[in-house]
C-alpha positions as CSV (number, residue, x, y, z in Angstrom):
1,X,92.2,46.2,103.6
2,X,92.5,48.0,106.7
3,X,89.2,48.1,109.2
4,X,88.1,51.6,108.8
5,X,85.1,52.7,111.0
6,X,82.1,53.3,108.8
7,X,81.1,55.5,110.8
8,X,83.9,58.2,109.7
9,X,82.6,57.7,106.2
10,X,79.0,58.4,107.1
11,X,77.5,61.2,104.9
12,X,75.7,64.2,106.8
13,X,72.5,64.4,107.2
14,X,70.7,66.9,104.6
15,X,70.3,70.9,105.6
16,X,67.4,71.7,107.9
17,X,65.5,74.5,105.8
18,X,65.8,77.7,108.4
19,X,62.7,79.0,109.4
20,X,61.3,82.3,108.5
21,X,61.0,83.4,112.1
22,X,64.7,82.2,112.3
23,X,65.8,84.2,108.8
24,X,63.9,87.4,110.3
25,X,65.9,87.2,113.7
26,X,69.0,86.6,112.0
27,X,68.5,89.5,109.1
28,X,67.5,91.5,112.1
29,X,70.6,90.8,113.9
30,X,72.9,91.7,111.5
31,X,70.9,95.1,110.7
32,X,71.5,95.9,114.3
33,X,75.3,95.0,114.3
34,X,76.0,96.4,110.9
35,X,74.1,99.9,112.9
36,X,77.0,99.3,115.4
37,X,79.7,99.3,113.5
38,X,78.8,102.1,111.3
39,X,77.8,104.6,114.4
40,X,78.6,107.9,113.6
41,X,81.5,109.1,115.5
42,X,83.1,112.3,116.6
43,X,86.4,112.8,116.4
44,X,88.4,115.6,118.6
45,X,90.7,118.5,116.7
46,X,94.8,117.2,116.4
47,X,96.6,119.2,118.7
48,X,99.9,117.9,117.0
49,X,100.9,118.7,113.4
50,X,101.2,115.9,110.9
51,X,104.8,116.7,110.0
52,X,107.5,118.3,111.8
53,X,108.0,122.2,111.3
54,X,111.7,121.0,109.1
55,X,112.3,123.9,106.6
56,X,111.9,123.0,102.9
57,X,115.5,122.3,102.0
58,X,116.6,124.1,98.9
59,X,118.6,121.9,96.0
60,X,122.0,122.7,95.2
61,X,120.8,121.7,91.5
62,X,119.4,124.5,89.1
63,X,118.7,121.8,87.0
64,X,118.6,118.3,87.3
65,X,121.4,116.2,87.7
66,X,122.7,114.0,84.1
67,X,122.4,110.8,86.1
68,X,118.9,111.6,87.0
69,X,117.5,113.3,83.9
70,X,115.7,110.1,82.6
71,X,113.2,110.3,85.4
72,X,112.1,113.4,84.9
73,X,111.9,113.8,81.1
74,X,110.0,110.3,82.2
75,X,107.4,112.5,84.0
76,X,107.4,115.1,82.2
77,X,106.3,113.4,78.7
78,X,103.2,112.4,80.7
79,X,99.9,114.3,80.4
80,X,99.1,116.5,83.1
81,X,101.6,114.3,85.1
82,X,101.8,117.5,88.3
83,X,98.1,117.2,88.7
84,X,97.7,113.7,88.4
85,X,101.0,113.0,91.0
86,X,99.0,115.5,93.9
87,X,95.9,114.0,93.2
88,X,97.1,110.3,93.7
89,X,98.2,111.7,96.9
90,X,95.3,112.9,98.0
91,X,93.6,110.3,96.8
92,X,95.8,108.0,99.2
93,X,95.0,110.0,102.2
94,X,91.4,109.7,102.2
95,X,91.5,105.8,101.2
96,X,93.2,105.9,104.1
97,X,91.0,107.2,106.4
98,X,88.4,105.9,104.7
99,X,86.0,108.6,106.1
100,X,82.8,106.7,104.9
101,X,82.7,103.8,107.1
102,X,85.2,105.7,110.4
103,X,84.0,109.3,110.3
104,X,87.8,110.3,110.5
105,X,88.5,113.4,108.6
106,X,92.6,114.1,109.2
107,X,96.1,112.2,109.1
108,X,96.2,112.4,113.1
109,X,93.3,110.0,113.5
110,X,94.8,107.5,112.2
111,X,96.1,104.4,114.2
112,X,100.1,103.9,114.2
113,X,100.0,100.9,111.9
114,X,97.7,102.8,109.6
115,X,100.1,105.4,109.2
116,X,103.5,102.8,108.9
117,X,101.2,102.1,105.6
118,X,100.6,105.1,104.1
119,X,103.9,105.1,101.9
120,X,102.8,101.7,100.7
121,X,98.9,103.3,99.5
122,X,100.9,106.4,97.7
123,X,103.4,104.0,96.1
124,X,100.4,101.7,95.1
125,X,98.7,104.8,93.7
126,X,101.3,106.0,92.1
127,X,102.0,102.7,90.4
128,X,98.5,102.3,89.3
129,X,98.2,106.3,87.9
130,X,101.1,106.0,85.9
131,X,101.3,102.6,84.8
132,X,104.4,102.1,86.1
133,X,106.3,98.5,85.6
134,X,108.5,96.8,88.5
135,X,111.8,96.7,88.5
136,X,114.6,94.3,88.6
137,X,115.9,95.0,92.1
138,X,113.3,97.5,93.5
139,X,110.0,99.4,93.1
140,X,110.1,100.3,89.6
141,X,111.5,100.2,86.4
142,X,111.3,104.1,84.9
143,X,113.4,105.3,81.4
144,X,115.3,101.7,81.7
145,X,116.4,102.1,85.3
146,X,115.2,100.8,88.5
147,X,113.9,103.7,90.7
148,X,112.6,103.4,94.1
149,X,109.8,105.0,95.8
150,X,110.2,106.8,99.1
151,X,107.3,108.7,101.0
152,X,108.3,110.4,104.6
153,X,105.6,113.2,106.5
154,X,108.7,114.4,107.9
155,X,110.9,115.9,105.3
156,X,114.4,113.9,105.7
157,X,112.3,111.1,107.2
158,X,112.6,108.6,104.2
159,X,114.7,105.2,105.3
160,X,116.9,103.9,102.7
161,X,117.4,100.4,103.2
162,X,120.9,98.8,102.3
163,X,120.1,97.2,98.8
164,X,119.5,100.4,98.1
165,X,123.0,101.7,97.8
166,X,126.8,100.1,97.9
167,X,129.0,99.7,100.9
168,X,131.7,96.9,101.1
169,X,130.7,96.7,105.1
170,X,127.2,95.4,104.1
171,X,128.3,92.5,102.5
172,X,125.3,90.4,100.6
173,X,123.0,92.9,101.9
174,X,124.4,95.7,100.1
175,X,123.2,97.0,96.7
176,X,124.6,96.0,93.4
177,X,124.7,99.6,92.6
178,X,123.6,103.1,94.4
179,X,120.3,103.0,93.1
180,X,118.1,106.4,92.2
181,X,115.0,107.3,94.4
182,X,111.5,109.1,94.1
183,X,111.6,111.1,97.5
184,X,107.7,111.9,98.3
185,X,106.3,114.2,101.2
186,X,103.1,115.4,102.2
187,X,102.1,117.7,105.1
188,X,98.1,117.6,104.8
189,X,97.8,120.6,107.4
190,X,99.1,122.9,104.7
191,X,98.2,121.4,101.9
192,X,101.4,121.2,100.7
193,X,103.5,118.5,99.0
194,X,106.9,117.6,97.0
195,X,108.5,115.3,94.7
196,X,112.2,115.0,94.5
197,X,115.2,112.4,93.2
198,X,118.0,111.5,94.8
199,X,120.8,109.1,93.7
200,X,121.2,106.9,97.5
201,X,124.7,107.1,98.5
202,X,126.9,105.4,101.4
203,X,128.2,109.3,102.0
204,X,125.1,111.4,102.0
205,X,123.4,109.1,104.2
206,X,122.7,109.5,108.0
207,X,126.3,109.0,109.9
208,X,126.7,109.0,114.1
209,X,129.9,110.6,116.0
210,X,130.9,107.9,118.8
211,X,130.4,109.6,122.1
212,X,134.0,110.6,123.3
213,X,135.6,110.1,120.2
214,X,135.4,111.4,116.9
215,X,135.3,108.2,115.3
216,X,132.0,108.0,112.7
217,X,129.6,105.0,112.5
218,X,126.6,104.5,110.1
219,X,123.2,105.6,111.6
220,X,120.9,103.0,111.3
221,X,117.7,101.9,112.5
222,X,116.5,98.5,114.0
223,X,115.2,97.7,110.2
224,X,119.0,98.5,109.2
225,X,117.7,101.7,107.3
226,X,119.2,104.8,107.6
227,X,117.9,108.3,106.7
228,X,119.6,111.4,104.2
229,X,121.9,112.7,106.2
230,X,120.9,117.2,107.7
231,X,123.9,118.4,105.4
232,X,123.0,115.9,102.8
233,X,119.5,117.7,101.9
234,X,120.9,119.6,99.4
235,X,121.5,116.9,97.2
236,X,117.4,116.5,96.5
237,X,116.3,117.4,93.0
238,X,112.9,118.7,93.6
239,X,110.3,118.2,90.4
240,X,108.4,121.4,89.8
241,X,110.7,123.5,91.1
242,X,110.3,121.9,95.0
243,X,107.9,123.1,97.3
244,X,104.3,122.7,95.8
245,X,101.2,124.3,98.1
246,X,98.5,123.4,96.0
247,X,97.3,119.6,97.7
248,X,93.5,119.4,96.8
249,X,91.9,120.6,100.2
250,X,90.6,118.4,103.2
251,X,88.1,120.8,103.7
252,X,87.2,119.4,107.2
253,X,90.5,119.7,108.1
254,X,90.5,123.5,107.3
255,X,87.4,124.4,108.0
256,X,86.9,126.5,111.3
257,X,86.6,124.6,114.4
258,X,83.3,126.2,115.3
259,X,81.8,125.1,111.9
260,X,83.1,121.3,112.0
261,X,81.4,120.9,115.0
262,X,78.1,122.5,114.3
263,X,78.5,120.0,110.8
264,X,79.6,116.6,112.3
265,X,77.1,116.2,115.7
266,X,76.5,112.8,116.6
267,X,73.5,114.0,117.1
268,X,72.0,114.6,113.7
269,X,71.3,112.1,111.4
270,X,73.7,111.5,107.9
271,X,70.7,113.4,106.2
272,X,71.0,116.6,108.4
273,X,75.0,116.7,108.4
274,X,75.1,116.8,104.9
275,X,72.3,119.7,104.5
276,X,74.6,121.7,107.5
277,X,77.5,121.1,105.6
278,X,76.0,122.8,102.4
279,X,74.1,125.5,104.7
280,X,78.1,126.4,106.0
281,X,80.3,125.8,103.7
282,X,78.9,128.2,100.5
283,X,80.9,129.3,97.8
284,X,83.8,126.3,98.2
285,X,84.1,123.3,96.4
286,X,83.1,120.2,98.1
287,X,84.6,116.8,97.3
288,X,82.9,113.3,97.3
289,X,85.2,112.4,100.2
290,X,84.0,114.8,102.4
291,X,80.4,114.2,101.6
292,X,81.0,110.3,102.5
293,X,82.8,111.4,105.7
294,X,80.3,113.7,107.2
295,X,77.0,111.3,105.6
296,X,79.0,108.2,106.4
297,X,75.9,106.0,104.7
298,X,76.1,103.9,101.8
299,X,74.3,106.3,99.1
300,X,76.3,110.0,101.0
301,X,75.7,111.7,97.4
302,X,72.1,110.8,97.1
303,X,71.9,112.9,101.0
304,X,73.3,115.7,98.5
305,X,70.2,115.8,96.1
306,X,67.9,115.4,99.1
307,X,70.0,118.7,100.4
308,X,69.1,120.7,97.4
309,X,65.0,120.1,98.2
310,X,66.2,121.5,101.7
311,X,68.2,124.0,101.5
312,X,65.8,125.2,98.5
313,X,63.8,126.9,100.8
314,X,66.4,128.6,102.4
315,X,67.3,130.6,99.5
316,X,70.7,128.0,98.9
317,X,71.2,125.7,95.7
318,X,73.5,123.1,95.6
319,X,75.6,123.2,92.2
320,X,77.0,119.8,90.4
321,X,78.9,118.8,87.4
322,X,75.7,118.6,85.4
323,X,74.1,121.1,82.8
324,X,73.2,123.9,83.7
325,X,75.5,124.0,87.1
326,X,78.7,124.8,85.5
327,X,77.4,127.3,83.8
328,X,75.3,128.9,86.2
329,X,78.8,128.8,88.6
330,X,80.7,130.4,85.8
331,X,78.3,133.1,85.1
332,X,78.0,133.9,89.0
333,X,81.7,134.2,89.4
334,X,82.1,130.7,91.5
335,X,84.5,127.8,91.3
336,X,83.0,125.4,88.4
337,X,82.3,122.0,90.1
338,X,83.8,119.0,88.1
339,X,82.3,115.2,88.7
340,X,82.2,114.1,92.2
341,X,82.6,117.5,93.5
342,X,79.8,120.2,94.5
343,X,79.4,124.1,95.3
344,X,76.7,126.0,97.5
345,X,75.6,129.6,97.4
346,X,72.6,131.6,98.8
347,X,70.9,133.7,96.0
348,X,68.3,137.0,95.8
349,X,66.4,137.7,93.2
350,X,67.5,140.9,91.4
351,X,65.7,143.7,88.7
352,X,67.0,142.9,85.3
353,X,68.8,146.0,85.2
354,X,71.2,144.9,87.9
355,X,74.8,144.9,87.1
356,X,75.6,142.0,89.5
357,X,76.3,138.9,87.9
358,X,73.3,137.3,87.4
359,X,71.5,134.2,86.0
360,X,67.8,133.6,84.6
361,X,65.4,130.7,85.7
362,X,62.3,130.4,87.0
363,X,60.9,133.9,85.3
364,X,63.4,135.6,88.0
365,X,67.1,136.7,87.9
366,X,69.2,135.8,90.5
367,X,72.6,136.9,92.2
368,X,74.6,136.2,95.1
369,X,73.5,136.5,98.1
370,X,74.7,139.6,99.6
371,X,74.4,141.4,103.3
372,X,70.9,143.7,103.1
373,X,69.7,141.3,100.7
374,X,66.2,139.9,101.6
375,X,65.9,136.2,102.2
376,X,63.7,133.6,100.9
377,X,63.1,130.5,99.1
378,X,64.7,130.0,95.5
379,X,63.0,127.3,93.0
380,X,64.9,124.2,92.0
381,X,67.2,124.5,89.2
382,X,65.7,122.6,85.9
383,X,67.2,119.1,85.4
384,X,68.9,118.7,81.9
385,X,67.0,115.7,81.8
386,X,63.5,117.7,81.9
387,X,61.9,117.8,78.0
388,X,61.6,121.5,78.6
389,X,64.3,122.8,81.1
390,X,63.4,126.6,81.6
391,X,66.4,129.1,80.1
392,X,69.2,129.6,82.0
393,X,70.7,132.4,80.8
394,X,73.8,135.5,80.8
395,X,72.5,139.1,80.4
């Protein structure tokens, strides 16, 4: 047997129990770091635009090419599959910039690696909305094919790497066939966004001119990717007809310098940005994201119900997804909210007789607040959990 020391064999002594001074000062010191991290902080207005000011390139194709059909009958058979494919993209941005815990509220704030991965989140996104399978080769299988996923801010910007399409010069590298891609694009400062198919190509893809010669090389990049070629643009089938301008809104994005600031002061505490948020910003949906942005706590939507007990007395409610919100939105002539959104408007009580749109609660009617109209405190709407709610009511 070979003469081990004993003492590497020794066991450890048994846990000292921590005292409670000691688990006080620790609990203490993380309560003070985890305060640190999560400091609220203010970020400047982007002076530079998320994507470059490329014209939206119009297809050559009236209707989408035979090689390509699959996809989008694929797509098409799926429920509500144009609202679902912008909301997975905006849903991609703000996971992104993942406004609760960072206070950032646009692309531009973003580090450069961040933004390297934002093709990845869509793609994940997308995968997950639409249950899509992998493929053999690439990204996905779709309708029996593979089909790859492509996301670029710039339009033309997507890099089509060489498996991706066949060329005898690429040897091993190259693809076993020219492979079909899901061209995505997103330009958050217009709300604005596309889907398109392309079928990758050696010849449509991004070529060079030798300087002092007219002989033509491949375009690559140091990844050996190359983009669609300017004259190549054409060749894009764009789902739902191309050019879509209805990306649900980053309302602090868009919202009027002058406000934002006034909204998110590092000065105020989460509590008081959210009620300034709701004091501005009447009459416009507000999403969850934006209320975990500007509260940047743990519990941001709870900072909304506190907000209603505020802003009560200011003559503003604060309008939910819950009975009787919807209804008292619809009957005012306001966007409905829908779960994890919310809606704020001033109102003045009216006479009966009024013609304005009105609603009934709290032995008053009530419209819109408009200029002239006298200011003061409005009741609480009744919860549709109360055993009694009070009446709310059309005339």
């Amino acid at each position: 047997m070979p003469d081990f020391d004993d003492a590497l064999f020794d066991l450890p002594e048994a846990p000292v129990e921590p005292s409670m001074d000691r688990v006080a000062s620790d609990i203490a010191t993380d309560g003070q770091i985890r305060r640190r991290r999560n400091k609220f902080k203010v970020y400047a207005t982007p002076h530079e635009r998320m994507s470059s000011n490329t014209p939206f390139p119009v297809s050559k194709w009236s209707k989408v090419p035979s090689d390509l059909a699959r996809f989008e009958l694929w797509f098409e058979k799926l429920a509500s599959s144009r609202e679902r494919f912008r909301w997975a993209i905006r849903d991609s941005l703000d996971e992104l910039m993942d406004g609760q815990r960072t206070g950032r509220w646009c692309y531009q704030h973003l580090s450069k690696t961040e933004k390297t991965h934002l093709g990845t989140v869509i793609e994940v996104n997308l995968t997950k909305e639409f249950s899509i399978p992998n493929g053999e080769d690439i990204d996905w299988r779709v309708a029996g094919e593979d089909l790859d996923c492509k996301f670029s801010k710039d339009l033309g910007g997507w890099e089509i790497p060489m498996e991706m399409y066949t060329c005898e010069e690429h040897g091993d590298r190259a693809g076993k066939m020219d492979h079909p891609a899901l061209l995505v694009w997103v330009n958050d400062d217009k709300s604005q966004w596309a889907a398109g198919l392309l079928r990758c190509r050696d010849e449509i893809l991004r070529w060079k001119t030798v300087k002092g010669g007219s002989e033509r090389l491949r375009a690559y990049n140091r990844d050996n990717k190359r983009r669609v070629g300017a004259d190549s643009m054409s060749e894009i089938y764009w789902f739902w007809g191309g050019l879509q301008g209805d990306l649900p809104e980053n309302t602090l994005l868009h919202m009027d310098a002058d406000v934002r600031s006034r909204v998110l002061s590092a000065g105020m505490s989460g509590q008081q940005r959210v009620i300034s948020l709701f004091r501005e910003m009447q009459g416009v949906i507000v999403r969850r994201p934006i209320v975990l942005t500007v509260g940047q706590q743990d519990d941001a939507p709870k900072r909304v119900r506190d907000a209603r007990l505020q802003l009560a007395g200011e003559g503003i409610i604060i309008l939910g997804h819950l009975r009787p919100y919807p209804m008292i939105a619809q009957t005012l002539g306001l966007p409905v909210p829908i779960k994890g959104e919310w809606l704020s408007v001033r109102l003045t009580a009216v006479d009966a007789s009024s013609d304005r749109p009105k609603v009934y609660y709290g032995d008053t009617w009530w419209a819109i607040h408009e200029e002239g109209d006298p200011t003061g405190p409005v009741p609480l709407v009744p919860d549709r959990h109360l055993s009694q709610p009070a009446a709310v009511e059309e005339q």
